[in-house]
Structure formats: structure tokens, C-alpha cells
C-alpha positions in Angstrom: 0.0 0.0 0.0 1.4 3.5 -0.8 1.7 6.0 2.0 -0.3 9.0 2.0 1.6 12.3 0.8 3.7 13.9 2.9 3.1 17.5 3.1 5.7 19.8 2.9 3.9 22.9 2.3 0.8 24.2 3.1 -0.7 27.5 1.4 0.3 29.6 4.4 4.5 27.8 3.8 3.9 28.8 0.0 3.1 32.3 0.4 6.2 33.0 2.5 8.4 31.4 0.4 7.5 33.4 -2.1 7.8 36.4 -0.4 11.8 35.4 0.5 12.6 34.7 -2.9 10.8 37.9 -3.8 13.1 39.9 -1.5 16.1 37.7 -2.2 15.6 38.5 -6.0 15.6 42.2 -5.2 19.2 42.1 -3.4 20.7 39.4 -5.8 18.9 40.5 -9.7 20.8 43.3 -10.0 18.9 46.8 -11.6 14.9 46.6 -11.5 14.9 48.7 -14.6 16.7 45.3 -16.4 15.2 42.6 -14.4 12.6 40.2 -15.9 10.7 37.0 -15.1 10.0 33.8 -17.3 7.7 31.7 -16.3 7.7 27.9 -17.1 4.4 26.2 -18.1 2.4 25.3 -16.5 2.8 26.1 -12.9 6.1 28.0 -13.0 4.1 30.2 -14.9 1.8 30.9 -12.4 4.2 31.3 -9.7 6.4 33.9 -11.8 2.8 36.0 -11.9 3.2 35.8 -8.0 6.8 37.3 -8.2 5.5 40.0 -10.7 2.5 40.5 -7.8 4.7 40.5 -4.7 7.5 42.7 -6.3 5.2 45.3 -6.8 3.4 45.2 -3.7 6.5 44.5 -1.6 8.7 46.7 -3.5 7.0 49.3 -5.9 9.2 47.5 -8.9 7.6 46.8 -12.3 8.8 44.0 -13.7 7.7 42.7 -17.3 6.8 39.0 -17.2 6.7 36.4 -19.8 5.7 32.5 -20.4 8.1 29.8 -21.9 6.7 26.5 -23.7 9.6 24.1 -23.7 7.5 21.1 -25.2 9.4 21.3 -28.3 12.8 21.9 -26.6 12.9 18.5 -24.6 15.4 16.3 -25.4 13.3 13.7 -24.7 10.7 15.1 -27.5 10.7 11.9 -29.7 10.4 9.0 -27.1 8.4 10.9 -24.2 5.1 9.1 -23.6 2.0 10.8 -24.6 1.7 13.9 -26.8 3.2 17.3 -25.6 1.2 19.8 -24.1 1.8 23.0 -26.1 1.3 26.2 -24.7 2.7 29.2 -26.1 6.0 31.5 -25.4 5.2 34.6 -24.5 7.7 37.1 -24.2 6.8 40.4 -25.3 9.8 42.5 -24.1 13.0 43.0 -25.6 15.2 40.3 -23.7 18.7 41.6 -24.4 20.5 43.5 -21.8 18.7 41.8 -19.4 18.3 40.0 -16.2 15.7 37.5 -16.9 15.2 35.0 -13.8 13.5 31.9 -15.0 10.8 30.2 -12.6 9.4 26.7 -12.1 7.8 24.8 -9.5 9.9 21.9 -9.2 13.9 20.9 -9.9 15.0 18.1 -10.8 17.7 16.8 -13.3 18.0 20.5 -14.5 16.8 19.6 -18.3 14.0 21.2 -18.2 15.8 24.1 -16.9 18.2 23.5 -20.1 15.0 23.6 -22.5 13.9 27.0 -21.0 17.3 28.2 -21.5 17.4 26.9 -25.2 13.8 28.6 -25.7 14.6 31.7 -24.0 17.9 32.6 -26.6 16.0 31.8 -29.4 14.5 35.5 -28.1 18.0 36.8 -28.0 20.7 37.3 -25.8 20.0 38.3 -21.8 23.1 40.0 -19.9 22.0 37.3 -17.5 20.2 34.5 -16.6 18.9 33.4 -13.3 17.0 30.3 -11.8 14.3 30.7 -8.9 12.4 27.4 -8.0 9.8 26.6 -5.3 11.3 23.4 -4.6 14.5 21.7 -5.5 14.1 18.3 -5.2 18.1 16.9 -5.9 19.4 14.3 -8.5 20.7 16.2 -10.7 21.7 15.1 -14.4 23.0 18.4 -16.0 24.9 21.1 -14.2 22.3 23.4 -13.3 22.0 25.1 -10.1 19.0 27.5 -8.8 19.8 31.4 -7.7 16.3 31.2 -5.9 15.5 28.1 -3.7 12.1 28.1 -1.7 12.7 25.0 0.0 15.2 21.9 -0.4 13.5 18.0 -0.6 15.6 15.6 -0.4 13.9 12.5 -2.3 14.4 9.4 -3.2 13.7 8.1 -7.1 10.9 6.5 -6.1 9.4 9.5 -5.0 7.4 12.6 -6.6 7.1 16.2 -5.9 3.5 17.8 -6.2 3.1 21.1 -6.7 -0.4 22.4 -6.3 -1.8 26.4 -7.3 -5.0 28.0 -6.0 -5.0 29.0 -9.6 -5.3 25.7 -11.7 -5.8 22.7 -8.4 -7.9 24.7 -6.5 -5.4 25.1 -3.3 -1.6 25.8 -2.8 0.8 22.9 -1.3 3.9 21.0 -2.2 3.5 17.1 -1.1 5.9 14.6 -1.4 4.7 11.1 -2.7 5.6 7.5 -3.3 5.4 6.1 -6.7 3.8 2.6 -7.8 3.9 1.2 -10.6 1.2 1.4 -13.0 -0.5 -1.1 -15.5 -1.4 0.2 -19.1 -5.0 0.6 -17.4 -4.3 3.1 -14.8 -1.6 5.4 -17.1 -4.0 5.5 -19.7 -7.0 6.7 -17.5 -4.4 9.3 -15.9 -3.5 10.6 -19.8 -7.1 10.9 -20.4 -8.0 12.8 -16.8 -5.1 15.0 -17.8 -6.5 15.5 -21.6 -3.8 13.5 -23.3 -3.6 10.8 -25.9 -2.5 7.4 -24.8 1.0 7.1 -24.1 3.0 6.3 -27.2 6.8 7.0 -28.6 6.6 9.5 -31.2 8.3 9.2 -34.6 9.9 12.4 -36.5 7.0 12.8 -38.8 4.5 12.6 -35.4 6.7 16.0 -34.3 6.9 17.9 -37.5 3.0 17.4 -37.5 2.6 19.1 -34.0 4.9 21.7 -34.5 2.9 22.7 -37.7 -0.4 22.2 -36.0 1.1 24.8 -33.5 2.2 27.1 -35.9 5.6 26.7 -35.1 8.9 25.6 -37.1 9.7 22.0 -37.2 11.7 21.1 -34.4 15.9 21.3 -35.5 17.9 18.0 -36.1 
């Protein structure tokens, strides 16, 4: 039987962590005038509109924000199960010259961090770029390291981080969770709950067909 989740935050845990990075990112992200924030979907997204929030409530600073979509920038792109979520990149301020802090909910081997990175310079050349994460949950598998930590987890494999907003779940908490495996059955019925296709391993022609239906550039060699 798996153990219930462990929670790690609560909404009250989240809101304060926020607020630290938010005051840690004014000491450490240099001039407001050239700072920025880059949310990653889904959730880091919403979490980088909470920076924008607090930094002018807390601060009086105007930051621009913007949204990246790193579905196409995996370098897992062709054998991930189930089709990618696209969402679109928004980022409608000039990005060179600046300090853009990227900002997800959860860390882990760094490559999505590395596809945000990827997605971000094809939007031109920042003076610098930072990370800020909610939780930073180890193992590593590319050297990336966070600017902005809310709160470290060590885990085991087996384990997963959940990251919950008011905003999409309904409430605000990090949990930590053990893993089972799953039959066919039970990851099928969590693709369709999540509105995707069936797990499958996508061939070349699969991609080039969602990057056109996205109105975006087939993805590079």
C-alpha cells in the first residue's frame, strides 16, 4: 500500500516562500529597470505572476513577465510518452540587456531548466540569466544550479514532488509522494484525466505534425 503524501507545504508555507525569494531576487537580480521573469508552463508560470505580484506590492518594482513553452525543446521530444502539451511562449519585451530569472515549481535533473534556456535565446541574448524554484528536489543530471530556492527536498527516485496552485488545483501545497507502478489501465485513465492521448513513442514525422499544427517551425535535427 502506498503511504499518503507527505506534506511539505501548506498554502500559508507557500506564500512565505514566495515572499523570501521575492526579496532575495531584489538584493541578488541586480537593476529593477533590467530585471525580468520567465515563467515555465504550466505552474512556474503561475508562480512567476506571483513574483511579478509581490514585487510590486512589496517593493514598488515593475517587472515585465513572460511564459516559456519548452515542449518542443525537450530532449526527450521523440520517445516521451503521450503527446506534448503545447502552450505558447510569451515574451513580449525586448530580452537583451537583461536580467531574466526563469521560474518553475519543481527541480529536478536540471533539463528542463536547459529547454527553458534553449527557448529563451532563441528571443536573443539576456546579460544574464537566473533560476528561482519553489522546490528543489536533488538528483541532478545536468549542471544546473538554482539562484532562488524556496525550499530543499531531499527524495528518493521512487518519490514525486506535487506542486499544487489555487490557480489551476484549486489550493496551494507542495506534497511529497511515493510512486507505484502502473498497468497500461491506470496510465491510460491518468492521460485521459489529464486530456492527453495514450502514451506512445513519437516518430519524426509525429513531431513535425505538432509543431505545424502549432504554428511553429519543425523542431531542429
Amino acid at each position: 500500500m502506498v503511504p499518503d503524501p507527505k506534506v511539505v507545504l501548506d498554502g500559508e508555507g507557500m506564500r512565505r516562500t514566495l515572499t523570501r525569494i521575492t526579496h532575495e531576487i531584489v538584493e541578488n537580480g541586480g537593476p529593477p529597470e533590467q530585471l525580468a521573469l520567465a515563467g515555465i508552463h504550466t505552474r512556474g508560470a503561475v508562480l512567476a505572476a506571483r513574483l511579478q505580484e509581490l514585487l510590486s506590492d512589496l517593493h514598488g518594482i515593475e517587472v515585465p513577465l513572460g511564459y516559456l513553452d519548452i515542449a518542443f525543446y525537450r530532449d526527450d521530444v521523440m520517445t516521451r510518452a503521450g503527446s506534448p502539451v503545447v502552450h505558447a511562449t510569451e515574451l513580449d519585451f525586448p530580452v537583451e540587456g537583461r536580467t531574466i530569472v526563469i521560474v518553475d515549481d519543481v527541480l529536478f535533473t536540471g533539463r528542463t531548466v536547459r529547454a527553458a534556456i534553449e527557448a529563451l535565446f532563441d528571443y536573443g541574448r539576456p546579460a544574464r540569466v537566473q533560476l528561482a524554484v519553489l522546490a528543489d528536489r536533488g538528483h541532478r543530471e545536468l549542471p544546473v544550479r538554482p539562484d532562488y530556492v524556496g525550499k530543499n527536498l531531499p527524495t528518493a527516485r521512487s518519490e514525486r514532488v506535487f506542486v499544487r496552485v489555487a490557480e489551476i488545483d484549486g489550493e496551494d501545497s507542495v506534497t511529497i509522494a511515493e510512486t507505484e507502478v502502473l498497468g497500461r489501465p491506470e496510465v491510460d485513465h491518468l492521460h485521459r484525466d489529464a486530456g492527453l492521448d495514450a502514451p506512445r513513442v513519437l516518430g519524426r514525422p509525429e513531431v513535425d505534425r505538432l509543431h505545424q499544427n502549432a504554428g511553429l517551425d519543425a523542431p531542429r535535427r
